[in-house]
C-alpha positions in Angstrom: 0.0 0.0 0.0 1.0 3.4 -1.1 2.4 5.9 2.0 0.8 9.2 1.0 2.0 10.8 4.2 5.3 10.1 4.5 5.2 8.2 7.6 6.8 5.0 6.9 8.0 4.1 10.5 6.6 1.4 12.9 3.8 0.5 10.0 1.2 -1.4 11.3 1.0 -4.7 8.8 -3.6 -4.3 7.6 -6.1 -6.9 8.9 -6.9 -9.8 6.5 -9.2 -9.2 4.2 -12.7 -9.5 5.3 -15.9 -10.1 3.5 -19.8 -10.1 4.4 -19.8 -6.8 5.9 -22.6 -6.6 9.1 -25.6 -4.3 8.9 -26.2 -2.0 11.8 -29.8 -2.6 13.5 -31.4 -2.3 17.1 -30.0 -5.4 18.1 -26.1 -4.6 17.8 -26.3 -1.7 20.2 -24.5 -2.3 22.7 -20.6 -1.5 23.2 -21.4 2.2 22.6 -24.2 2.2 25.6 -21.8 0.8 27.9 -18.8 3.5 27.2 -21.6 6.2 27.2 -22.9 4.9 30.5 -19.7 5.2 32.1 -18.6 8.4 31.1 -21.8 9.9 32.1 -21.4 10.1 36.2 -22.3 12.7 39.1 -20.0 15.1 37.7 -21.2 15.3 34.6 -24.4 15.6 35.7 -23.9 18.1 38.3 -22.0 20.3 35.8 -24.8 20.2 33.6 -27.3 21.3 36.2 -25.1 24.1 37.6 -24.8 25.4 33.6 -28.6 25.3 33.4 -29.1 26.7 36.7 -26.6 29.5 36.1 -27.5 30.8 32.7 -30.9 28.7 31.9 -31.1 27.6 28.0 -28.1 29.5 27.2 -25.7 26.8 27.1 -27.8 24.1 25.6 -25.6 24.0 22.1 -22.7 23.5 24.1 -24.0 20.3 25.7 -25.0 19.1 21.7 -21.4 19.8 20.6 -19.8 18.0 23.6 -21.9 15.2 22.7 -20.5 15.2 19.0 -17.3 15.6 20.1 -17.3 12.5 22.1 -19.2 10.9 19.3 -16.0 11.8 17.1 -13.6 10.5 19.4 -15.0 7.3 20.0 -16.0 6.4 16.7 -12.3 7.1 15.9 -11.0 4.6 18.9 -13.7 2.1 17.5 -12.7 2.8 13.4 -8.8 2.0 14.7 -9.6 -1.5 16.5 -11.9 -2.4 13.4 -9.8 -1.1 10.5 -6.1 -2.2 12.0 -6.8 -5.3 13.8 -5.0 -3.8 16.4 -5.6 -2.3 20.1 -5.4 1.3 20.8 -2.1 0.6 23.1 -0.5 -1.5 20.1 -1.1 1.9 18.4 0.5 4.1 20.8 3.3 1.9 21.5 4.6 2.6 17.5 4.2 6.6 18.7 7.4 6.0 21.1 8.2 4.8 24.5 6.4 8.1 25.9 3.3 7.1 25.6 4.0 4.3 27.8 5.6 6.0 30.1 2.7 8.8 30.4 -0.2 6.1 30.2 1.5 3.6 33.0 2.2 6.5 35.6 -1.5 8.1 35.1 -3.3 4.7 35.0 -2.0 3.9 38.5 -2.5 7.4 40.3 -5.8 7.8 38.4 -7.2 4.5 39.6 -6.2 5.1 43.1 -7.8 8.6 43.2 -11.2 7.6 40.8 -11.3 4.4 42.9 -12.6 6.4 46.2 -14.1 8.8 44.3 -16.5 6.1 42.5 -17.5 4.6 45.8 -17.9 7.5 47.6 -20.4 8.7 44.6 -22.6 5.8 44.5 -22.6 5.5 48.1 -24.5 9.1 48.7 -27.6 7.6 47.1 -28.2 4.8 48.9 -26.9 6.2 52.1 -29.9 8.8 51.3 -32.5 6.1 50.0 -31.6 4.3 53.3 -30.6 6.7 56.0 -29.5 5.0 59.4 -28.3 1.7 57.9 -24.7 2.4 58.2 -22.0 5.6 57.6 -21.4 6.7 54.4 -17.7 5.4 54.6 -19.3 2.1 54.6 -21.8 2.4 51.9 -19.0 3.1 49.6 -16.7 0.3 50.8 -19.6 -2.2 49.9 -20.3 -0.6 46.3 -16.5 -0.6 45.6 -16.8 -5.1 46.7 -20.4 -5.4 44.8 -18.2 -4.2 41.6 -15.6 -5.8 42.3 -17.4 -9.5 42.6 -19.5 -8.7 39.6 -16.7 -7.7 37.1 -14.4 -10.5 38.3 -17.0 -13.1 38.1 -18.8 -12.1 34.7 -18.0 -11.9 31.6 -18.8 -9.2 28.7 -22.5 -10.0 27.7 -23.7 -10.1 31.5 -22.0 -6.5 31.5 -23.1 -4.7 29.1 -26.9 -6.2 29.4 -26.8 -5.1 33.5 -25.6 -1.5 31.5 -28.3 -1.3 29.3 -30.8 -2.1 32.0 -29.2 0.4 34.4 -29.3 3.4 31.2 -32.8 2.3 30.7 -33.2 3.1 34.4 -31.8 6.8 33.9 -33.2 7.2 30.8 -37.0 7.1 32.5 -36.0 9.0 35.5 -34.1 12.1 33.4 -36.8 12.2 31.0 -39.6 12.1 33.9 -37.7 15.3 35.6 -37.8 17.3 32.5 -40.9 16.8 31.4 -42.0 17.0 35.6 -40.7 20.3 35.7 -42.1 21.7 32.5 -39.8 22.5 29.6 -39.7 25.9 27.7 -39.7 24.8 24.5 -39.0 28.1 22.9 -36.3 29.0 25.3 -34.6 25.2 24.7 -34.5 26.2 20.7 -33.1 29.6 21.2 -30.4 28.0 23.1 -29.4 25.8 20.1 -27.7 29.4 19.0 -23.9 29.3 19.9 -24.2 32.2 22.3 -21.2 32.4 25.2 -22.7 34.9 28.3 -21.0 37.5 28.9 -20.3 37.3 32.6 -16.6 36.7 34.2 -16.1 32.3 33.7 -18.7 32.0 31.3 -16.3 31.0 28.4 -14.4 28.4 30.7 -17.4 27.3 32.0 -19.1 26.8 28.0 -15.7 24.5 27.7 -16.2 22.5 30.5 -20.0 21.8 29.4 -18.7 20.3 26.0 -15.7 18.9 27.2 -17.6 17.0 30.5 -20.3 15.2 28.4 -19.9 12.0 28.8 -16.5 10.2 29.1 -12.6 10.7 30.3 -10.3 7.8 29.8 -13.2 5.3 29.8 -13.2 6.5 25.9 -9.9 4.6 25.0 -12.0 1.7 26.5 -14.2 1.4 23.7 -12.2 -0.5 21.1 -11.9 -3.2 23.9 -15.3 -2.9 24.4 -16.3 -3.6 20.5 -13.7 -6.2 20.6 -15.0 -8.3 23.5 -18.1 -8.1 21.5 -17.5 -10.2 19.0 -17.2 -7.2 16.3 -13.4 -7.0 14.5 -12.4 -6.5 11.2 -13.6 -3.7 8.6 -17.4 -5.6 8.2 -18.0 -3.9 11.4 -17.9 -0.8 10.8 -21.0 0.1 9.9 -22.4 -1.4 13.5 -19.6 0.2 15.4 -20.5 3.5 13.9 -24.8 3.2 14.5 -24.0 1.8 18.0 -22.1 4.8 18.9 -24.6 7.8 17.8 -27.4 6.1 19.5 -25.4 5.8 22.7 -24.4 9.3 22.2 -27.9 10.0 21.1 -28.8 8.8 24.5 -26.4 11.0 26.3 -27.4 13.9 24.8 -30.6 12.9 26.1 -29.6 12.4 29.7 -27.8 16.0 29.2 -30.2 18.0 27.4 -32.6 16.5 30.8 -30.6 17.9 33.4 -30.1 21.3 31.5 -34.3 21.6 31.4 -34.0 20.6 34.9 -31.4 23.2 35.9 -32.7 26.1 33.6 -36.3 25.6 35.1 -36.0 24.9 39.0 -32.5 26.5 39.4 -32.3 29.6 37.4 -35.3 31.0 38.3 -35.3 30.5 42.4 -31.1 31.4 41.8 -30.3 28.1 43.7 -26.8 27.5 43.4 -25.8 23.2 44.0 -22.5 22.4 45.1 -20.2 20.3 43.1 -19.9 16.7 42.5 -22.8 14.1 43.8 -23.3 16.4 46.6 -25.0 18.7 45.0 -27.1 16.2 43.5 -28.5 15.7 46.7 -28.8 19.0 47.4 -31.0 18.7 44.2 -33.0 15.3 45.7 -34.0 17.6 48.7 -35.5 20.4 46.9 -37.1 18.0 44.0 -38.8 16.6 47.4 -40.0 19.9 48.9 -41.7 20.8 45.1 -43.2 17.2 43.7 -42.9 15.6 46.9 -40.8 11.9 48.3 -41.6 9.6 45.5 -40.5 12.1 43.1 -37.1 12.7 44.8 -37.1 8.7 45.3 -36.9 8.4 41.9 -34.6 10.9 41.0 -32.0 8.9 43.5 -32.8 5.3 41.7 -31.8 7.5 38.8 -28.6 8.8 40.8 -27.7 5.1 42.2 -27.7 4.0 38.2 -25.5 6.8 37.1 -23.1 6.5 39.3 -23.0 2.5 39.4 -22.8 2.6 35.8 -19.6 4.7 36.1 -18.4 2.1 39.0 -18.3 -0.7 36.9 -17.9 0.2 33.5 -14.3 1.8 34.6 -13.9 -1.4 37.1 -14.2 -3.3 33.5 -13.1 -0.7 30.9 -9.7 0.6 32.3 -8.9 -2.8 34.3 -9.4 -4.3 30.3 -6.8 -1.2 29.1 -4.3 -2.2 31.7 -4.3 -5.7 31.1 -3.8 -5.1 27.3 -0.5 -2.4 29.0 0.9 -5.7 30.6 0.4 -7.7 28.2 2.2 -5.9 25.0 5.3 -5.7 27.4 6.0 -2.3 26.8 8.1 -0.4 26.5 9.5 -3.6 24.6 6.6 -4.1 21.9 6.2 -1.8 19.7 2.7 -2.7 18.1 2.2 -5.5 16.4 4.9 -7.7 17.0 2.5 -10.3 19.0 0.6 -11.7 15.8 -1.8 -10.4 13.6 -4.1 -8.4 15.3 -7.4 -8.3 18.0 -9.7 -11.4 17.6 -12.8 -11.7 19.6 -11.1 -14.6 21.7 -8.6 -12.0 22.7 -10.3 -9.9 25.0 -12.5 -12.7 26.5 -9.1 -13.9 27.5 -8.0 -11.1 28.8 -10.8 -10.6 31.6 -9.6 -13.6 32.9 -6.1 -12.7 33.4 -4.0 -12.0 35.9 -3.3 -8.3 35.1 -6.8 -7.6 34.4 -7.7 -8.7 38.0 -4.5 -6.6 39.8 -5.6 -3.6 38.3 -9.5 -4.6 39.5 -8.0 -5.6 43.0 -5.6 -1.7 42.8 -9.3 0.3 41.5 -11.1 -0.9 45.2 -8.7 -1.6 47.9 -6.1 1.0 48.1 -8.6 3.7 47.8 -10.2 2.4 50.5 -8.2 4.4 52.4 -9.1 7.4 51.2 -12.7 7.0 52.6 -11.5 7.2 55.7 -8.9 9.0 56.0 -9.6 11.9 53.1 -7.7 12.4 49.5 -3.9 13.0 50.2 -3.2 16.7 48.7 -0.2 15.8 46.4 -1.5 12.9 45.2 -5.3 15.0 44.2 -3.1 17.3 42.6 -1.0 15.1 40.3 -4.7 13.2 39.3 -6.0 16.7 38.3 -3.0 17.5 36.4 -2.5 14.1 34.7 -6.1 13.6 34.0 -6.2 17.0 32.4 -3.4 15.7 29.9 -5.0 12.1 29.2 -7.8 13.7 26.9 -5.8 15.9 24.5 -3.0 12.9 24.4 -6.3 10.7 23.2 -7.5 13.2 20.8 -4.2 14.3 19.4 -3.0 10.7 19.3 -5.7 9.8 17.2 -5.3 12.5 14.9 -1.5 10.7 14.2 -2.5 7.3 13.9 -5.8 7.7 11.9 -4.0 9.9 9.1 -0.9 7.9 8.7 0.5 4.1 7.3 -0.8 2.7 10.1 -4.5 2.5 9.5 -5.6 1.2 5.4 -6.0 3.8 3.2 -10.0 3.7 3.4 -10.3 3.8 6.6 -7.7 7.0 7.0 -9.7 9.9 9.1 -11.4 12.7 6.3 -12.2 16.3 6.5 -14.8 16.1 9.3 -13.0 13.6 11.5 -9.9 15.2 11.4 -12.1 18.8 12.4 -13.8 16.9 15.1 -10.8 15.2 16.6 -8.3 18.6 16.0 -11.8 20.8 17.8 -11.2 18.0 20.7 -7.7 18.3 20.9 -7.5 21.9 21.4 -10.8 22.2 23.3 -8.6 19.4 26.3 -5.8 21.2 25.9 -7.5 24.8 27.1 -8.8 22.8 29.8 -5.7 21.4 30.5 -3.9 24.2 30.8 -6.4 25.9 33.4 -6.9 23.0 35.6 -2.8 23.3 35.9 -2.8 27.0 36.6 -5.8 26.3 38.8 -3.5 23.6 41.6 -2.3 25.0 44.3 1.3 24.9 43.6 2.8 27.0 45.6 1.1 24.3 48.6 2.5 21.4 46.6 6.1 21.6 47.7 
């Protein structure tokens, strides 16, 4: 095959050819769900109600674009597993040693950090549902050993159907809260305009709308994810790419939702929430002084199955991501040198293997600690900093392996994809640079 691009190094040999290409339909969703499901957690959610409750409809194109974006971004992770027979690591491991180096130190300080946070996020809704049962501490210790047991014991299919019944679940209860609160429809459309307010933080705050919507690193998971499906080679890739706009179709539901919800019982009374899932129960306490307790019941089913859906999918995603780390034997591989690329047997044997289940073991033990005994400061610091790098290293990673030797010719990144993914990779990198200038530094040493 020709090398248009002049990039001739650490060539990625293509996939055998493949014939019978699948057709996209209802039943195939599935992988797309799952990596929308987990990248949608209290955060996300939060953020989205603070943006509605802060400047009402305004911001409602920025939560569309976000969900493009992330649309763009996974379907390029999914179009690079499908069109190269290779993982997303194999990939990175051709870009230079680096990338290893960067990916190995974040995915250890990141799981430690995200592993407390997870808990202690799905434990505030059932330590509201059931108040008095035991501390909060506690709640979270026994959501962090209910993933653990269900991601160790199951396989793939169990997971993503206990996903989809779970996104049903938040689909309902988002949905119910828009329509309970009574949408303005005309205000919604006008907010479809790409309008920045002009009050101090507005344009920040507009970036971290599009850039929050639904996913971190648990976007890099999705290859895996198609992969353990059953779904490799090019024949795919018309059912990789339906799969992922209607989970992203879904997001934008779950998004658009909370905005309505925001705009219309925030704005108005000027109710500022806190941050993260605390000021989603700030939000459970108020939706139960207006539409009374089985309203704000509800809205905390629909809480537990965000935030659980985050638990596990990263429990499975990431633990899948660092198993396929191990594996490769970087920084010795350097993509492609272990055969001839990602069969569906692959990643089945991968859940079952040993790294697979010390990364699982790392996400809920060790950060067990920090339930207790609160986040140690450096350590918060270097997971801000490093997660604020991991999503413009995806995007801009992409970019490089999607428009060079590696991936066939057809299956190269065009016009739009390469806008999309550059938009991204400039978009993380502006948030990047603020949450550094935003750590206490002069504290850190």
């Amino acid at each position: 095959m020709a090398d248009t691009t002049g990039d001739t190094t650490d060539r990625l040999d293509p996939p055998e050819p493949d014939s019978g290409r699948r057709k996209p339909g209802w039943r195939s969703v599935g992988p797309g769900i799952v990596v929308a499901a987990t990248g949608v957690g209290a955060g996300d959610l939060v953020a989205t109600l603070i943006a509605g409750g802060g400047f009402g409809y305004t911001l409602l194109w920025a939560a569309v674009l976000g969900c493009l974006v992330k649309i763009s971004l996974a379907e390029a992770v999914g179009r690079w597993h499908l069109a190269t027979g290779r993982t997303l690591f194999e990939g990175w491991a051709t870009l230079g040693a680096w990338t290893g180096w960067f990916f190995g130190i974040y995915v250890v300080i990141w799981g430690f950090v995200y592993g407390a946070a997870a808990m202690s996020a799905t434990a505030l809704p059932l330590h509201a549902l059931f108040p008095g049962v035991m501390g909060l501490e506690w709640w979270g210790v026994c959501t962090g050993l209910v993933g653990l047991i269900f991601v160790w014991f199951n396989r793939y299919a169990v997971f993503e159907k206990v996903m989809t019944v779970l996104v049903g679940v938040m689909f309902v209860v988002t949905v119910s809260l828009a329509l309970r609160v009574t949408p303005n429809v005309g205000a919604a459309v006008a907010g479809l305009l790409p309008v920045v307010p002009d009050e101090e933080g507005a344009v920040f705050n507009t970036l971290g709308l599009i850039g929050g919507v639904g996913g971190t690193i648990t976007l890099a998971a999705y290859g895996y994810w198609i992969n353990a499906k059953g779904w490799s080679g090019p024949r795919w890739m018309a059912v990789m790419r339906w799969d992922n706009r209607i989970a992203y179709l879904t997001t934008g539901v779950f998004v658009v939702s909370m905005l309505v919800v925001g705009a219309e019982l925030l704005h108005s009374a000027r109710i500022a929430l806190s941050g993260g899932g605390q000021g989603l129960l700030q939000l459970g306490s108020l939706l139960e002084e207006r539409y009374g307790s089985v309203t704000a019941t509800l809205f905390l089913v629909g809480f537990l199955a965000a935030t659980f859906t985050s638990l596990i999918g990263v429990w499975h995603g990431v633990s899948l991501l660092f198993a396929d780390f191990v594996e490769r034997g970087w920084p010795r591989s350097r993509g492609g040198s272990r055969g001839r690329g990602e069969g569906p047997a692959a990643p089945r044997a991968r859940e079952r293997s040993r790294p697979f289940r010390v990364y699982l073991l790392w996400l809920t033990f060790p950060p067990m600690l920090l339930l207790f005994r609160g986040e140690p400061f450096r350590l918060v610091v270097l997971y801000g900093v490093l997660g604020a790098a991991f999503m413009p290293f995806l995007a801009l990673t992409l970019v490089r392996l999607l428009n060079s030797s590696r991936t066939p010719r057809e299956w190269r990144s065009g016009v739009v994809s390469n806008a999309m993914l550059g938009l991204a990779g400039v978009l993380f990198l502006a948030l990047g640079a603020r949450e550094v200038l935003d750590q206490p530094w002069s504290d850190f040493f």
